[in-house]
C-alpha positions in Angstrom: 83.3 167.3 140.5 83.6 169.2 143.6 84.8 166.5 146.1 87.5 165.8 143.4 88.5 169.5 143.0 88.6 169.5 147.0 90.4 166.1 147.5 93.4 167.4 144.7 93.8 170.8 147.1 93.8 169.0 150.1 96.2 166.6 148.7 98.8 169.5 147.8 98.2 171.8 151.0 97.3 169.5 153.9 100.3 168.6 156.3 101.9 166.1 156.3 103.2 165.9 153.2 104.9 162.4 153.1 104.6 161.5 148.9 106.9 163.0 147.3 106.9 163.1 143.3 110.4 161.6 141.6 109.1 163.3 138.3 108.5 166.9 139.9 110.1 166.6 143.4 107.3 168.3 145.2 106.1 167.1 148.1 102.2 166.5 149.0 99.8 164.9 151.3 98.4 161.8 149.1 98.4 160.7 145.5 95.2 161.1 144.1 92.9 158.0 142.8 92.8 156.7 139.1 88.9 157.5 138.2 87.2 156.8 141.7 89.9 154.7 142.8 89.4 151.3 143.4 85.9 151.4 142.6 86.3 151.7 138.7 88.9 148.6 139.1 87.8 145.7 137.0 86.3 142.7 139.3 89.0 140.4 138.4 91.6 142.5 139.2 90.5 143.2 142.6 90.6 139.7 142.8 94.5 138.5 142.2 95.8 142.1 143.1 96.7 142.1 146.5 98.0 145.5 146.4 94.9 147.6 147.6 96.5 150.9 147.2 97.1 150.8 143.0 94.2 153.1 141.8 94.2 154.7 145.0 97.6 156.5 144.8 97.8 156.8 140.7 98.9 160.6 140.3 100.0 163.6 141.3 98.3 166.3 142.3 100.3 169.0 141.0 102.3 167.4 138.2 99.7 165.2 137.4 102.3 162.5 136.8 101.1 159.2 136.5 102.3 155.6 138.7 103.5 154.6 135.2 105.7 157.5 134.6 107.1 157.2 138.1 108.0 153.6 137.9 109.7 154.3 134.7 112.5 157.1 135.9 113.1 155.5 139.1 113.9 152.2 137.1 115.5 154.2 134.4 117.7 156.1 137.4 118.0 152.7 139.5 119.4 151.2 136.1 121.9 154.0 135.8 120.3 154.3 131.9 118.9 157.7 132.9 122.0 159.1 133.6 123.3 157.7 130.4 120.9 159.3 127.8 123.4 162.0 126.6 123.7 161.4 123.3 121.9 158.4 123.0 119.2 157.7 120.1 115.9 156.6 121.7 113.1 155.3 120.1 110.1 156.0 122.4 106.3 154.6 122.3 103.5 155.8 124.2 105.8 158.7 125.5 104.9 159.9 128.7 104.6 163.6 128.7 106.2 164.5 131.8 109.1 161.8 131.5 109.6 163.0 127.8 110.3 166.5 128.8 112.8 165.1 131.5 114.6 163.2 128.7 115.3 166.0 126.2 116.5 167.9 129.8 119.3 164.7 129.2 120.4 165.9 125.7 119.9 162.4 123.7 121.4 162.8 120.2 117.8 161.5 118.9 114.2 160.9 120.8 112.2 159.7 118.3 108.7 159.4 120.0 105.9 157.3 118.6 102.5 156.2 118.6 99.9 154.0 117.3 97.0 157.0 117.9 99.4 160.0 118.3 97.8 162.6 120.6 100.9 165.5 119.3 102.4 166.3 116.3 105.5 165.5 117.4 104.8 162.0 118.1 104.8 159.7 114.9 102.5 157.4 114.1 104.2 154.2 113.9 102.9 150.4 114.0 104.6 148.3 116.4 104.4 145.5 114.2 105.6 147.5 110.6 108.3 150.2 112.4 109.7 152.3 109.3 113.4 152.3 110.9 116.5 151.0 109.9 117.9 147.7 112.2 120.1 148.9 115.2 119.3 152.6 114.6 118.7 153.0 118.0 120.4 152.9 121.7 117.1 152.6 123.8 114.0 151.6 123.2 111.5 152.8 125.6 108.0 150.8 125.5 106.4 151.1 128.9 102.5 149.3 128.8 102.4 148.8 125.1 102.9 145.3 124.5 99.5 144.4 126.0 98.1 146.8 123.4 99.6 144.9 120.5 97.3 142.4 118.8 100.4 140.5 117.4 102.9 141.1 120.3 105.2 137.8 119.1 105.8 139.6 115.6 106.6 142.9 117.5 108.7 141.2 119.8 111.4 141.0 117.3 111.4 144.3 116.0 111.3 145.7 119.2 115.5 143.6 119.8 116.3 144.3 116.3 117.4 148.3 117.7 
């Protein structure tokens, strides 16, 4: 517990401070490790990832944003669709807290945010595979990492291109 309170302080304060966080835009010295890093990575994925630096640069030490969340807005930005969100009505699952606070910042007309397991009440709790919404009632449909979670993902599929 200590060397991980020690290793998030050094990772803010130490020079130089190359990473720099597209959800906060603070600069720090490293990303810290998901868990202990590549240690708690399955066996097979250390096997077929070649990417050696995944659980070793998964969030940030002052944020606490995630690699997930960070992906997302600079695809979302890339994409021009952040930029866009005025307005908008966005269905959201699994909403990421920092990106969700970044999103209402856009002013989207609706941002309806959902979950299987909510872990807020402000989230719904909505089935994938049974959503409760009328047919192209939304814009955008965010659904970053859920499908994997989805026992019937080819029924959700089509519910998912039905908004």
């Amino acid at each position: 517990m200590a060397f991980r309170k020690l290793l998030r302080l050094a990772s803010i304060y130490l020079p130089p401070r190359r990473r720099r966080c597209v959800i906060c835009s603070r600069r720090v010295h490293r990303f810290l490790p998901y868990r202990d890093g590549l240690a708690s990575e399955a066996p097979l994925m250390r096997a077929v990832t070649p990417d050696r630096q995944r659980c070793g640069q998964f969030h940030v030490p002052i944020c606490g944003a995630h690699d997930r969340e960070r992906h997302l807005l600079l695809y979302l930005r890339a994409s021009g669709l952040f930029e866009a969100i005025t307005g908008l009505h966005i269905l959201h699952f699994a909403p990421e807290t920092r990106l969700t606070d970044l999103i209402a910042k856009q002013s989207p007309g609706r941002h309806v945010k959902c979950d299987l397991l909510p872990s807020a009440s402000d989230i719904q709790r909505v089935d994938l595979t049974a959503m409760p919404f009328e047919d192209a009632s939304f814009d955008l449909v965010i659904a970053n990492h859920v499908l994997e979670h989805v026992e019937d993902d080819q029924r959700a599929l089509p519910k998912l291109l039905a908004f």
